[in-house]
N, C-alpha and C positions, 0 to 999 in steps of 0.2 A: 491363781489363774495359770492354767498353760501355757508358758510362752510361744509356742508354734502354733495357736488358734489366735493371736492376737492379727488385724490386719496393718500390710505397714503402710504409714506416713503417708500422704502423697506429696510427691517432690515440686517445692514451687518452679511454676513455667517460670528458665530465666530471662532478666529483663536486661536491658542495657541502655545507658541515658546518655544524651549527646548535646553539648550547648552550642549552638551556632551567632555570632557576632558579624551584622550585615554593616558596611563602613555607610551609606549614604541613607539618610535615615528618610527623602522623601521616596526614594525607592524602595523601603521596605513597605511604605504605604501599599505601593501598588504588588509588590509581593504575596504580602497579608490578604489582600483583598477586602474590600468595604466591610466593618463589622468581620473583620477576618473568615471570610467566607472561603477564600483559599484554600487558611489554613483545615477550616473543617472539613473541607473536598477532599482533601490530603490523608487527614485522620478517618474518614470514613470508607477511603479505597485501602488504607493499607492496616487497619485498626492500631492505631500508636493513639498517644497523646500528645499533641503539641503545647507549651505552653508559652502566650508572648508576651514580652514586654520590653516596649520601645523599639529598640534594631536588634533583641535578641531573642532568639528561642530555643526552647530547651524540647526534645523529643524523647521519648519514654517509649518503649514496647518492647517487643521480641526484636534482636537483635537482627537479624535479616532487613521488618519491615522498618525497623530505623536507620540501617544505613542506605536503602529506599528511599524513604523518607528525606533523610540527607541529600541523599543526592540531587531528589527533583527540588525542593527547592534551593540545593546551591548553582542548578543548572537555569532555573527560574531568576534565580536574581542575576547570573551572568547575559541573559537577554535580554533583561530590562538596561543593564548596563551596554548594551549595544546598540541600544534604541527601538525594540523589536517589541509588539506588545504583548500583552498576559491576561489573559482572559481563562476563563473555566475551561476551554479547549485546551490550550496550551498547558492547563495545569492538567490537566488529565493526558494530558502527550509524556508530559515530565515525568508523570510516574510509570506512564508506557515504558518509554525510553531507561527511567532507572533498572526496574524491572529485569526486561530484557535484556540490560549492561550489566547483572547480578550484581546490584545494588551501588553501582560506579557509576560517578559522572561522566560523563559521555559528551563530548565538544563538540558543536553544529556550526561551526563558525564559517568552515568552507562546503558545509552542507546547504545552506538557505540560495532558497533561488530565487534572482532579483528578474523582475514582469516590471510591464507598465504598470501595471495597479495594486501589487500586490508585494509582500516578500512574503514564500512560501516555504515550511521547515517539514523535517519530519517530523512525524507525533507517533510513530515506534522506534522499535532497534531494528525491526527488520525494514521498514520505509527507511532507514540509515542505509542500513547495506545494499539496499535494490538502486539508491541515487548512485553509490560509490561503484557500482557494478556499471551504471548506464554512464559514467565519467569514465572508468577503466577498458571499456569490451565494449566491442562494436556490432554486437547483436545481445541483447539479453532478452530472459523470458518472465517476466512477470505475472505468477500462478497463486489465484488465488480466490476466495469468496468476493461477493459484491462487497463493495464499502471499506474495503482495504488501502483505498487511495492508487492502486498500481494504473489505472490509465489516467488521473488526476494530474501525478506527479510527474508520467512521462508527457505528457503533454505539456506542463509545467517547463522540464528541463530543452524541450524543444522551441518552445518558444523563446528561452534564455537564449538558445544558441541564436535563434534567427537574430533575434536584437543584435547581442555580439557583432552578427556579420561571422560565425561561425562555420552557418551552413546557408545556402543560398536558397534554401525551402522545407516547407514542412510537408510531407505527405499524409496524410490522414488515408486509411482504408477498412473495411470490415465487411464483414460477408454480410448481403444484402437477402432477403426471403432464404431466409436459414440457409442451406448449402445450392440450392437451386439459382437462385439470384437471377431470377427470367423478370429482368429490369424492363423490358419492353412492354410489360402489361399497364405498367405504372404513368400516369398524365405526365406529362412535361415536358425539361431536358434532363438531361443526366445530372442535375444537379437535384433538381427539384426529385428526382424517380430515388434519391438515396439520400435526401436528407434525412428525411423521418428515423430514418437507419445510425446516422453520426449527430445525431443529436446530442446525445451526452461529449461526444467530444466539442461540437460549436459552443456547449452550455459552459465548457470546459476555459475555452479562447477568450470567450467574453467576460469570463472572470479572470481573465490575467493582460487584455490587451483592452483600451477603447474601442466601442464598437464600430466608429469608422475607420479605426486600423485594421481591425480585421476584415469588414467589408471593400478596404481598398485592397491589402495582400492578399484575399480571395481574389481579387478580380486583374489585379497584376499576376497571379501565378504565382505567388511568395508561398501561401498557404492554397495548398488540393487537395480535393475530396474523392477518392477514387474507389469502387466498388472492384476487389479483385477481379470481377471477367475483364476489368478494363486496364490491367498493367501485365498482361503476356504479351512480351516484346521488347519492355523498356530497360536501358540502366539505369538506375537511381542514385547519381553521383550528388556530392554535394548537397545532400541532405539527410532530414530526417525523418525516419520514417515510424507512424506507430497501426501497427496490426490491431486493433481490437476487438474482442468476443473470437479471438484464435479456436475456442475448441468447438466450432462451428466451420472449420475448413475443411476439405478433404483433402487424404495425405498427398495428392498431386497438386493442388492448390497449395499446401503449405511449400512446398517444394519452390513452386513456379515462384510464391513473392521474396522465399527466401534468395533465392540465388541471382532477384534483381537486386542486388546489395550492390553499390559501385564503391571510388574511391573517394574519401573522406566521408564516408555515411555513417550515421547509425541507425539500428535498429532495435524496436521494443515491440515485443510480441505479450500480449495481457489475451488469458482467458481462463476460465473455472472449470478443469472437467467434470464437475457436479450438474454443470447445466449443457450437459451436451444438447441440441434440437436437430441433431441429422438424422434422415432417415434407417429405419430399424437397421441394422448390419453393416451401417458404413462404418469405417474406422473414422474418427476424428486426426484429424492433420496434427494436432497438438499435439495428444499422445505420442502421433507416431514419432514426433521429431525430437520429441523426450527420450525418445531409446536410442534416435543414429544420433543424435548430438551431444550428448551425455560425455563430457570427457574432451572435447575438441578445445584447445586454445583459442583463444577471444568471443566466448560463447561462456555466458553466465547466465544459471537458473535461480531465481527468486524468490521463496515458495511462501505466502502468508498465508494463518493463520486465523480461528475465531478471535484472539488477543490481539491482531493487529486492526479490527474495524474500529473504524474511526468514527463512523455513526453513528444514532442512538445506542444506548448500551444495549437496548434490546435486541436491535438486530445479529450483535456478539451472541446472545443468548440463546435466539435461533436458528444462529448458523453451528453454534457448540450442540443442537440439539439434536440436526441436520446430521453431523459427523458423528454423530454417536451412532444413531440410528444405520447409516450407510455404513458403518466400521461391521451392528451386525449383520446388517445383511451381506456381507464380502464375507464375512464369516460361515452363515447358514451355508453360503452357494458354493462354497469351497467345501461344505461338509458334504451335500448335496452332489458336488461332481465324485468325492469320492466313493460312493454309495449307486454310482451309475446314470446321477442326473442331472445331465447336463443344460443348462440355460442358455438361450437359444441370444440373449443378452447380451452375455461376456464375450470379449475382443478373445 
């Protein structure tokens, strides 16, 4: 036979194997998860093999997904040793968080934020960096798809602060009837004309505070609800403020709530410019403030991702279907202007 007709070998995929030894053996219970349920959630996001017995286990695959693997659960059993609990969220946070830390454990210790009712972590690397951002910098922008946690967890770190006695109130604001916000058409008071509107934020409060805590510091002035036409004028000192659905502003709105920023505030600005709803040709505020802000000290931008939704996995799935799709169309309409045809669309 020919030896240059012969076809060659194929080379085995390498493996690498890792034994992990956990010291408290009723906490690997809940590690493992019931009937190790954990562990298969583990094995089926990152395709390894775990193998247990007693407080240790052994992890088999591609050398990547096992020091992943590694990681989330030696990041998993550090929270249970904290007191913190572990549920199929948090094991699917863990392997976010390995992931995104290229296969390193990653320390949440001064990350968790402690609420009346809740202790709240990240469940990505980049919800890591958006908290370290909103501890650091005193305006930051949190951009991204629905379901990425960015107004959850700024809401989250505002109400930390109020407890503390950090800041002496929370503002709440977002643009009401898309950019128009002709709030006088609407029954009530001003409270009642823009709920409907901060609903996700109140949905937000009531999972981190009792409900008569919040109903009292609504009505002492601790926590407001304010539709932008109703803060030109104000300074906004000694508190915190979060913007959300920003890419529904217009660039003078963005302007006007920026620059009420006073002394000891912060601020957090969340919006998608996938879902812009302003009228045909306006500029969105967000955008614009992504171009003059871009570079200025104490000013941090945020940007998640399809990898970082924390909701069903399906909605990951549709929003990675979403950015394909819009990737070609930015594509087409850039072929398009070259060829002399311009989209009446594009900023």
């Amino acid at each position: 036979m020919n030896p240059r007709s012969r076809h060659p070998m194929p080379v085995a995929e390498e493996t690498r194997t890792e034994h992990l030894e956990f010291e408290d053996n009723a906490l690997v219970i809940q590690l493992f998860g019931y009937h190790n349920t954990h562990v298969a959630r583990i094995e089926q996001r990152l395709d390894v093999a775990i193998h247990t017995r007693g407080n240790e286990a052994t992890i088999v695959g591609a050398p990547e997904a096992v020091a992943t693997a590694k990681a989330g659960l030696t990041g998993l059993y550090d929270r249970l040793r904290r007191g913190l609990p572990v549920g199929r969220d948090e094991v699917d946070a863990a392997v976010r968080l390995a992931v995104g830390n290229g296969g390193a454990a990653r320390p949440e210790d001064d990350l968790v934020i402690h609420t009346r009712k809740r202790l709240i972590s990240p469940r990505s690397a980049t919800q890591a960096d958006y908290l370290k951002a909103i501890d650091a910098c005193e305006l930051v922008f949190g951009l991204g798809p629905a379901g990425t946690g960015k107004t959850y967890l700024a809401v989250a770190k505002a109400v930390e602060r109020l407890i503390k006695g950090e800041v002496d109130r929370i503002i709440l604001s977002r643009p009401a009837l898309e950019a128009g916000e002709q709030l006088g058409f609407l029954p009530g008071d001003l409270r009642e004309k823009v709920d409907p509107y901060l609903r996700p934020l109140y949905d937000a409060l009531h999972d981190m505070m009792p409900s008569t805590q919040v109903a009292k510091r609504l009505e002492n002035g601790e926590i407001e609800v304010a539709p932008l036409a109703f803060m030109r004028g104000r300074t906004l000192a000694n508190s915190f403020v979060i913007l959300d659905e920003a890419q529904n502003t217009t660039a003078v709105q963005m302007k006007m709530i920026l620059t009420r920023l006073g002394e000891n505030s912060r601020m957090v600005v969340t919006g998608d410019l996938t879902q812009v709803d302003l009228p045909r040709g306006t500029r969105s505020g967000l955008r614009d403030a992504l171009e003059v802000l871009e570079g200025i000290e104490g000013v941090a931008f945020v940007r998640f991702g399809a990898a970082d939704v924390v909701r069903h996995t399906l909605v990951a799935r549709m929003v990675e279907a979403y950015e394909a799709v819009e990737a070609k169309r930015r594509t087409a309409a850039r072929y398009e202007k070259k060829n002399g045809n311009h989209d009446a669309d594009d900023d």
